[in-house]
C-alpha positions in Angstrom: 1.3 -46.1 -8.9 4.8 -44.4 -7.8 4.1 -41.4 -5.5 5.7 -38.1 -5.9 8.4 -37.2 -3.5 6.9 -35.7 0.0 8.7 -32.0 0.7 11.6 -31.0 2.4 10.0 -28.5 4.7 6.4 -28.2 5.9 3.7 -26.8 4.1 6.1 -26.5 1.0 4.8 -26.9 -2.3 5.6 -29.8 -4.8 8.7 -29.1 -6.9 7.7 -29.2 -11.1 9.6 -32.6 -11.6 7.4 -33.8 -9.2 4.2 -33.0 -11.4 5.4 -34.9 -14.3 6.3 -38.0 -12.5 2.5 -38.1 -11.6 0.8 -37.1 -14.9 2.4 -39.4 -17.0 1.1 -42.8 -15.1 -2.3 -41.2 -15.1 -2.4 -41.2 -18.7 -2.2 -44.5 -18.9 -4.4 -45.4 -16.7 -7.9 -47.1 -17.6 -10.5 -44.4 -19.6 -13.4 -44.6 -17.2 -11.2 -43.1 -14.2 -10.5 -39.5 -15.8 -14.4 -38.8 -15.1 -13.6 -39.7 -11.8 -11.3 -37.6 -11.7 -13.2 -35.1 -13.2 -15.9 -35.6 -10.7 -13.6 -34.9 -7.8 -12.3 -32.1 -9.1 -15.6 -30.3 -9.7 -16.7 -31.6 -6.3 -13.3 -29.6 -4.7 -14.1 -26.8 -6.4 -17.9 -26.3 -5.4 -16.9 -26.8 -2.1 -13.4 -24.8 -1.7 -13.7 -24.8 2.6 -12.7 -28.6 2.0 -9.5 -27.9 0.1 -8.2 -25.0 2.7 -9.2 -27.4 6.0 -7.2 -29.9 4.3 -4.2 -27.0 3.8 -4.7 -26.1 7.1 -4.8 -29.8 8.5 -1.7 -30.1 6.8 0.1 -27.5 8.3 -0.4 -28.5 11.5 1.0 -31.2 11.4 4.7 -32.0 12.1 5.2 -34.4 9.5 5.7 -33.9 5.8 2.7 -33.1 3.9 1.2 -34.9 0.7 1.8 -38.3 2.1 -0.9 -41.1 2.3 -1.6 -41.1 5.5 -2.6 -37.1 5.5 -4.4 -37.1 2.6 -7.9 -37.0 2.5 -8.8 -37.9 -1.3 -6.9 -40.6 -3.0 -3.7 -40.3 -4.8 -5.4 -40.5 -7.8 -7.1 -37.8 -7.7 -4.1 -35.2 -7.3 -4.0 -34.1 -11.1 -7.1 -33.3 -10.9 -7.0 -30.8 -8.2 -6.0 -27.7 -8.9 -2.0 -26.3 -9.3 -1.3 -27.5 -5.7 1.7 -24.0 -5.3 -1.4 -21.6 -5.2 -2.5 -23.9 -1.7 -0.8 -21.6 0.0 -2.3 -18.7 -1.4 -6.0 -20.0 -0.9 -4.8 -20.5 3.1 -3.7 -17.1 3.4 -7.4 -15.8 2.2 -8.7 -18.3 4.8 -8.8 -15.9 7.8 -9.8 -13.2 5.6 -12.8 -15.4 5.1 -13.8 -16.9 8.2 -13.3 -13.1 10.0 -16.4 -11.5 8.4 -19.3 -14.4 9.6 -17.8 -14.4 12.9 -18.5 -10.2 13.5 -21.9 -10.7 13.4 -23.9 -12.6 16.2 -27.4 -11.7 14.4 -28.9 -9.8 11.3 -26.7 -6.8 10.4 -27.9 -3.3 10.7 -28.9 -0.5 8.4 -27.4 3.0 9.2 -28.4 5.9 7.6 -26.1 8.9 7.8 -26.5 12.1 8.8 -24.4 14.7 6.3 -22.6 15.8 9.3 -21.2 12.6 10.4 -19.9 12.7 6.9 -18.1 16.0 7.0 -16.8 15.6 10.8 -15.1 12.5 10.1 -14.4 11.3 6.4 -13.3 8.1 7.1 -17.0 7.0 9.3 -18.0 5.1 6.0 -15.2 2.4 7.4 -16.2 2.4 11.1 -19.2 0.4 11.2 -17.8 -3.3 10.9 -20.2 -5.7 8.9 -23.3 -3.6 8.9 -24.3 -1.8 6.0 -24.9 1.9 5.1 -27.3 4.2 3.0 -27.2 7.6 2.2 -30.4 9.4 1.5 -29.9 11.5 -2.0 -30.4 15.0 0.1 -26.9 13.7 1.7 -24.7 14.3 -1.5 -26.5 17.5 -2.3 -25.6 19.0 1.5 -22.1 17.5 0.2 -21.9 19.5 -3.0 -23.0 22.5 -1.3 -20.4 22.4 1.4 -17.3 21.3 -0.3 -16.4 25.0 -1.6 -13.6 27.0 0.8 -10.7 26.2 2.8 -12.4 24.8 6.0 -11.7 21.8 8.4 -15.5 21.4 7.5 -15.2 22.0 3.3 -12.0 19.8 2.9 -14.1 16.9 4.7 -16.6 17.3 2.4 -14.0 17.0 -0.4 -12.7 14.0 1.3 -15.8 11.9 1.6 -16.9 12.9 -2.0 -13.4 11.2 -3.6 -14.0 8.0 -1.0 -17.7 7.8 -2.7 -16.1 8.0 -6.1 -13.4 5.6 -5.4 -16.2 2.9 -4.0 -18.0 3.4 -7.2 -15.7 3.0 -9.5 -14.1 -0.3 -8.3 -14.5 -3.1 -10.7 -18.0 -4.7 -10.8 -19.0 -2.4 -8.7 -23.1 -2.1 -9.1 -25.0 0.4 -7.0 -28.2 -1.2 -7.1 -27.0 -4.4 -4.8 -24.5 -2.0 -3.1 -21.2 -0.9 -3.0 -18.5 -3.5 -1.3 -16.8 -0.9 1.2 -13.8 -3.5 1.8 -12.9 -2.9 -1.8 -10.8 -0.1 -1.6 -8.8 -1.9 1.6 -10.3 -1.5 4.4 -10.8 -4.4 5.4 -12.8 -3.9 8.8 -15.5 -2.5 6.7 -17.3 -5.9 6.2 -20.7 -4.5 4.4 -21.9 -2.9 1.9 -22.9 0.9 0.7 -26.9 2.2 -0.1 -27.4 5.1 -2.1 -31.2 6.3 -2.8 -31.7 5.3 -6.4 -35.7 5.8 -6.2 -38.1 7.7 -4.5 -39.3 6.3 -1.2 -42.9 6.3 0.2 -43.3 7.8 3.9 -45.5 9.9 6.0 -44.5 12.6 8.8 -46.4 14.7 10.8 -47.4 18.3 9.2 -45.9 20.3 11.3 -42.4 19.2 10.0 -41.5 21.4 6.9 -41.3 18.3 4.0 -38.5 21.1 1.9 -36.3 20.8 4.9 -33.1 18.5 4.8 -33.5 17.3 8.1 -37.0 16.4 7.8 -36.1 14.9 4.2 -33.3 12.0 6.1 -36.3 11.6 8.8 -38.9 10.8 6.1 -36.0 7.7 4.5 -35.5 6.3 7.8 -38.7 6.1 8.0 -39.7 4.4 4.6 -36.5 2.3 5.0 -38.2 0.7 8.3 -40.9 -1.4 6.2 -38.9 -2.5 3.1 -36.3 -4.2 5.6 -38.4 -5.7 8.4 -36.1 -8.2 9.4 -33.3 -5.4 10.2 -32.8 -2.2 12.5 -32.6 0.7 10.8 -30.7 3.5 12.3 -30.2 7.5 12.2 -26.5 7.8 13.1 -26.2 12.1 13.5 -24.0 14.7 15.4 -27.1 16.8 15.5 -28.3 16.5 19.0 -32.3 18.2 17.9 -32.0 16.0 14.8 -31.7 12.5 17.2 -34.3 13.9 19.6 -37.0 14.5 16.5 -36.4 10.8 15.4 -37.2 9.5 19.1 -40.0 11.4 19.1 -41.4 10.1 15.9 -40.4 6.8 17.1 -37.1 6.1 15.1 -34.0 4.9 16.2 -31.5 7.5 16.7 -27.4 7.1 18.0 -25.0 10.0 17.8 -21.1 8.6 15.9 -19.3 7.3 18.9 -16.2 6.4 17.0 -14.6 9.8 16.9 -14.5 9.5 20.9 -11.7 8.4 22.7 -13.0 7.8 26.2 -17.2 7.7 26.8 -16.6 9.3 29.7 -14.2 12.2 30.7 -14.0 10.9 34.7 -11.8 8.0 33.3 -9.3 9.9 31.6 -6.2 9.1 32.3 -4.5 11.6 35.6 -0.7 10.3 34.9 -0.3 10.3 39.0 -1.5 7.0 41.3 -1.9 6.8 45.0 -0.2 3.7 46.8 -2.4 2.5 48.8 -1.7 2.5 52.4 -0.3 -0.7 53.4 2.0 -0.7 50.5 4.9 -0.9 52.3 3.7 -3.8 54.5 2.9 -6.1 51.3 6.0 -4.9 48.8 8.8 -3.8 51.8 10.6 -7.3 51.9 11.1 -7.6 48.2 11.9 -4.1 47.1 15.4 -3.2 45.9 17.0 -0.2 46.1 20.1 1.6 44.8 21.6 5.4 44.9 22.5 6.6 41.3 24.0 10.5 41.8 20.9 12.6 43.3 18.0 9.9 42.9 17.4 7.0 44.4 15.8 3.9 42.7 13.1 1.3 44.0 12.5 -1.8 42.1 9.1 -3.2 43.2 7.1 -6.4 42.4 3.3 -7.4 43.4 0.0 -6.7 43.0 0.3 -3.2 42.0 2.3 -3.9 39.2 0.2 -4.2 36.3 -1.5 -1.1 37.2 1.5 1.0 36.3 2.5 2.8 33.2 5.8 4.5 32.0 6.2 7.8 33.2 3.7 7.5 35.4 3.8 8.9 39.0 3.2 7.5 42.1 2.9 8.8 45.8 3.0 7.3 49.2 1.4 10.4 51.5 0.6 9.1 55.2 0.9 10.2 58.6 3.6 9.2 60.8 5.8 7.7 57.9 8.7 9.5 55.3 6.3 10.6 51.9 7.7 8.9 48.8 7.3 10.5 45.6 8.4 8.7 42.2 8.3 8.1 39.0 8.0 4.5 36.9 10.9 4.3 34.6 10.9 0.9 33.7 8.3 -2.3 33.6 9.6 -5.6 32.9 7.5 -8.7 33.3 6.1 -8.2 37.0 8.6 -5.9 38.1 8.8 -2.0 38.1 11.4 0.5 38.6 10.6 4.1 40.4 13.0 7.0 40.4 12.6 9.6 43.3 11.9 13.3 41.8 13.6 16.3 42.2 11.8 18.6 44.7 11.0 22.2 42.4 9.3 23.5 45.9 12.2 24.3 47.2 13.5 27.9 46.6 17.0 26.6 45.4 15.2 24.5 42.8 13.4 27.4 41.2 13.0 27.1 37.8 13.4 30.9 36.5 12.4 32.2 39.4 9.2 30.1 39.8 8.8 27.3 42.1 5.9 24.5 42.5 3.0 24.8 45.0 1.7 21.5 45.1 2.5 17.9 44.0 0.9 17.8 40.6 3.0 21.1 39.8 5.9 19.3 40.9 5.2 15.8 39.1 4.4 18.6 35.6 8.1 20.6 35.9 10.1 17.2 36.4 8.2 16.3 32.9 8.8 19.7 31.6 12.6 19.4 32.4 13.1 15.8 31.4 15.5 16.2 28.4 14.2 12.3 27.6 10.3 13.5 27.4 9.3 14.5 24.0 5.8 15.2 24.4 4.1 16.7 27.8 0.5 17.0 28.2 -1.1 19.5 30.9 -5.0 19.4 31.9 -6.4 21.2 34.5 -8.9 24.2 35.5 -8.3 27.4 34.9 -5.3 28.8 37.8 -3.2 25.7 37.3 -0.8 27.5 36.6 0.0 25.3 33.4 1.4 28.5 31.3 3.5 29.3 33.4 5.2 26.4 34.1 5.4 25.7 30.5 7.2 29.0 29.9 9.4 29.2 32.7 10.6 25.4 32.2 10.7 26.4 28.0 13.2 29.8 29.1 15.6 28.0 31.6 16.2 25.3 28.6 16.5 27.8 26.0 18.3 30.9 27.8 20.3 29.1 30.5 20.5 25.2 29.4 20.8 26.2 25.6 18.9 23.2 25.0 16.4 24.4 22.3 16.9 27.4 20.1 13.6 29.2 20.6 9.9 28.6 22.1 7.4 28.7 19.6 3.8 29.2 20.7 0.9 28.7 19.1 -3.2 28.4 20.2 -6.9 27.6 18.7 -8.2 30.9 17.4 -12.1 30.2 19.0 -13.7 33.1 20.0 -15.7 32.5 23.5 -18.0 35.0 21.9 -19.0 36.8 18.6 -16.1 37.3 16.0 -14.4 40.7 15.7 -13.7 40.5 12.5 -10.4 40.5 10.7 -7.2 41.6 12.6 -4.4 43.9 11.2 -0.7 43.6 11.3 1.9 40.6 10.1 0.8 37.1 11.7 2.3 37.8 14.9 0.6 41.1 15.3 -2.1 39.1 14.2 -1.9 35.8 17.2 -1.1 39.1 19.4 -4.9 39.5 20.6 -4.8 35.8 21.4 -1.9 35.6 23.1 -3.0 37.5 26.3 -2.1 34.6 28.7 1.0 34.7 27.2 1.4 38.5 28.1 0.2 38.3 31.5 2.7 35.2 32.3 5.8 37.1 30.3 5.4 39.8 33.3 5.6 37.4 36.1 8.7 35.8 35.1 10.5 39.1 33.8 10.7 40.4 37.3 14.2 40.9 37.9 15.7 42.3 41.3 15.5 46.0 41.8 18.8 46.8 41.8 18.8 45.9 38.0 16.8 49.2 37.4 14.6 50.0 34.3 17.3 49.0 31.9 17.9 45.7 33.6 14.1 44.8 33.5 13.8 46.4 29.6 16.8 44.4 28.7 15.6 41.2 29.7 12.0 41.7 28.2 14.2 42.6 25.0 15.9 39.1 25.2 12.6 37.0 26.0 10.8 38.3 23.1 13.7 37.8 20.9 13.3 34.2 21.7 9.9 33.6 21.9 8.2 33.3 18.3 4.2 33.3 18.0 3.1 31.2 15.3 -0.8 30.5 13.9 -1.7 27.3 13.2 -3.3 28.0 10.2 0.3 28.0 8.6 1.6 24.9 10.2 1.3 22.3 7.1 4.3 21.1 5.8 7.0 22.6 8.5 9.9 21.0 10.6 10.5 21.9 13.9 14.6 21.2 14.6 15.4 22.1 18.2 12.3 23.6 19.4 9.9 24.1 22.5 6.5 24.3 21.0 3.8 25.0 23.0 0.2 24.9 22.1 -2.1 26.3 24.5 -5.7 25.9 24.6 -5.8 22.6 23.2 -8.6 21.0 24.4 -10.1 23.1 21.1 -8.5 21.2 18.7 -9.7 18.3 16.3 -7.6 15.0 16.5 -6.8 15.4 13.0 -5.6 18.7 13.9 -3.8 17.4 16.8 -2.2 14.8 14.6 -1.0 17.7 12.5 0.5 19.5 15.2 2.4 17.3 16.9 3.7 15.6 13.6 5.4 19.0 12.7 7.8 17.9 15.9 11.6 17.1 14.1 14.8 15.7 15.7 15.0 17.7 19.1 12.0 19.2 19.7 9.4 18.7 22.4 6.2 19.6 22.1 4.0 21.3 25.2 0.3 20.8 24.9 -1.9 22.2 27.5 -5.9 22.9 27.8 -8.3 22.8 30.2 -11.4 20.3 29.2 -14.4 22.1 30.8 -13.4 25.0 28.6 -14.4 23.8 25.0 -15.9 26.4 22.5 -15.0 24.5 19.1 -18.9 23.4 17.9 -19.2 19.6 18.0 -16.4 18.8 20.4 -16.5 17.1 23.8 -14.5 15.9 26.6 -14.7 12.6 24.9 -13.9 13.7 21.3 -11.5 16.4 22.4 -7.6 16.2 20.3 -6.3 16.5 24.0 -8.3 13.8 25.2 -7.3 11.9 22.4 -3.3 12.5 22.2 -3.6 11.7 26.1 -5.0 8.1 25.5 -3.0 7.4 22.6 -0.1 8.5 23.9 -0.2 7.1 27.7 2.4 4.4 28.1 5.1 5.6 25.5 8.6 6.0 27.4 9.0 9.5 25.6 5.4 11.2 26.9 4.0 12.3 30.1 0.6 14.0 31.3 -0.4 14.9 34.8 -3.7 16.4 35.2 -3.3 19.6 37.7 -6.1 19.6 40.6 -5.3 22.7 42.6 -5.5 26.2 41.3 -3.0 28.7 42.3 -4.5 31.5 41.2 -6.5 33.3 43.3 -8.6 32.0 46.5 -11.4 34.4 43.8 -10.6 32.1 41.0 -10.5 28.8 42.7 -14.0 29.5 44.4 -15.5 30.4 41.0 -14.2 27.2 39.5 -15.6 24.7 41.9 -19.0 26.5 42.1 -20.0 28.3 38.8 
């Protein structure tokens, strides 16, 4: 029997002349081999893993597919199988395939949901891999009840309640087996979706109310625990009282993890690394270095090497030898590039009248100044000085450089205590209470010389204020920022979808200022670790446009510093 011509190029599919050269000898062929054919074909198609290892086999190898020698089944058997141009397609679902058996080393797990897991994060039904997910029927009533107004909190409500529809309204989608969660894309989300479509059966102590919500997600872990004995179920809450009563009725209880960007707030990233002390004995014979106008460059290769970043500063402080402070401004394969800085502690380096105290307020102004750094994080405890370094950097480049066009500013409105209630005025007279740091750091660096008198002093506190704008971040939706130095104080308040929103506002020329101190949080349900500044510092680590330096000494006040370290 004549073969078909082999392909061109590898893994190509037959061409249609090809097709017909084969079916027509097989229809001559002797009656009792079409059900062999028949057989085989059945055979491939109960078992389809056999037809993609033999696409896959074939692709590995160098030579031509289809010919004898790489083929399995016989020759014969080709019309039988099935159009041979959708191979390809049935290889490219092969990984697909194979990914979801391979997440899970044991039995999956069965989470139940807390409602405010599902209104702190609307996207949590697609962060638990291949284990599978209920939601007690008191869950889509707290939904219902909370989805009216124009809160962070109401519009994640809304958002969860369209992800439930869209999962339930996917074709062949039946809520008594469970609801795919991979069928509406996300395919990370490798299990399946529980409503409560009956009443469940369980017993807790008297002494909690049975009317209360809480109580009522308690009581379905706890009847869920017999029906699947072969499983773990667990209580996934924010609600710190609500994961301490299920440990103490003997439930398993985790808080969501997946909004956090680092566990622990000791290992966020500080933007500045110490050389260790015999650097210059291991990497001295193979460094380079070259003048280029005021800095001088060092290209270094070693040990140390991986451990470095872009933008990231590094110091060499030790007695008896020349200190060497620098900046990485390049990484390629194992070799790194540091540029010297420019000293802001000297006097003739003041930066509107301001100059640097210590060597993480130096490392922050050559980021504030860097016309090539777009985005500048600031962390520290309170007496930094991190306001007003941001302002004084944002008024040389607007005033004197004519870099930007104005500073906008902007802050999280959180109260450290009760609410006063609603403020009068325009939106700037409204951000006016607000912006008291803002105020107090305006007066330092509007100190002119004495000689300039009281219209001197009133002339340039005219001019400042004409070109600083206050903004609320309620507003920020939608806008473009073109030549701008935004800066958003108290950040460590802010969501990282609210982050996200913030920072995205940021259009050709602008550079964006956040700063924030991480011991200071007041938003409810916010840590270190789930903190928008925690989390635009670790995504944004690396990138050859961002910096962050976290400021260790306060500046303040010796009053100041005292009551940081020991209240």
């Amino acid at each position: 029997m004549p073969l078909p011509p082999a392909p061109t190029k590898r893994a190509a599919t037959l061409a249609r002349e090809a097709y017909d050269v084969v079916a027509k000898p097989v229809k001559k062929t002797a009656t009792n081999r079409a059900p062999k054919a028949a057989a085989n074909a059945s055979a491939l198609q109960e078992k389809p893993q056999a037809r993609e290892t033999e696409v896959a086999a074939e692709l590995r190898r160098d030579k031509p597919a289809h010919t004898p020698a790489e083929s399995p089944k016989p020759t014969t058997d080709k019309p039988a199988e099935a159009p041979a141009r959708n191979r390809n397609v049935a290889l490219l679902q092969e990984p697909v395939a194979k990914r979801k058996p391979a997440k899970s080393s044991g039995p999956s797990k069965l989470f139940v949901l807390d409602t405010n897991v599902l209104m702190h994060d609307p996207m949590c039904l697609f962060r638990f891999e291949e284990h599978d997910i209920f939601l007690p029927m008191i869950v889509l009533e707290e939904l219902d009840s909370n989805k009216k107004g124009m809160t962070e909190v109401a519009r994640n409500a809304r958002q969860t309640s369209r992800t439930l529809d869209a999962l339930a309204g996917t074709k062949e989608a039946d809520i008594a087996v469970g609801l795919k969660l991979d069928t509406t894309g996300h395919q990370e989300a490798g299990g399946k979706l529980f409503f409560q479509t009956q009443t469940l059966n369980y017993t807790l102590p008297t002494s909690l109310p049975q009317g209360k919500a809480d109580n009522q997600i308690l009581g379905v872990v706890e009847a869920l625990r017999p029906l699947h004995p072969g499983r773990e179920v667990v209580l996934v809450s924010k609600d710190i009282n609500m994961r301490v009563k299920a440990r103490a009725l003997g439930l398993a209880a985790e808080d969501y993890q997946n909004d956090k960007a680092l566990e622990d707030g000791e290992f966020l990233y500080s933007g500045a690394l110490a050389l260790p002390a015999d650097f210059w004995t291991k990497h001295g014979k193979t460094v380079e270095s070259w003048q280029q106008g005021l800095y001088t460059f060092y290209r270094i290769s070693g040990p140390i090497v991986p451990e470095l970043l872009i933008n990231q500063f590094v110091y060499f402080e030790a007695p008896g030898e020349p200190n060497l402070y620098a900046r990485v401004t390049e990484i390629r394969a194992k070799t790194a590039v540091l540029k010297t800085l420019k000293d802001y502690n000297h006097l003739k380096h003041a930066v509107w009248g301001v100059t640097t105290r210590n060597r993480e307020q130096n490392f922050a102004m050559n980021l504030l100044l860097d016309p090539e750094v777009d985005f500048v994080t600031l962390t520290g405890n309170a007496g930094t000085g991190k306001t007003l370094m941001a302002l004084a950097a944002g008024l040389t480049q607007v005033l004197d450089e004519r870099r930007y066009t104005e500073i906008i500013m902007t802050r999280a409105t959180v109260s450290v205590g009760e609410d006063i209630g609603f403020l009068p005025g325009t939106e700037e007279e409204k951000m006016g209470p607000w912006m008291g740091a803002l105020d107090d750091n305006l007066e330092v660096l509007a100190k002119t010389e004495t000689s300039a008198g009281e219209w001197g002093r009133s002339a340039t506190n005219e001019l400042i204020r004409s070109r600083i704008k206050i903004k609320s971040m309620n507003f920020m939706r939608g806008r473009t920022f073109l030549n701008k130095y935004v800066i958003i104080d108290e950040a460590q308040n802010l969501t990282p979808k609210q982050m996200k929103t913030l920072i995205t506002r940021a259009g050709p020329g602008t550079k964006i200022i956040c700063m924030g101190n991480l011991q200071q949080i007041d938003t409810p349900y916010l840590t270190e670790g789930s903190s928008g500044l925690t989390f635009a510092v670790d995504k944004f680590k690396g990138w050859p446009h961002s910096g962050h330096i976290m400021l260790a000494r306060g500046e303040r006040s010796r009053l100041a510093d005292f009551a940081s370290e020991v209240l």
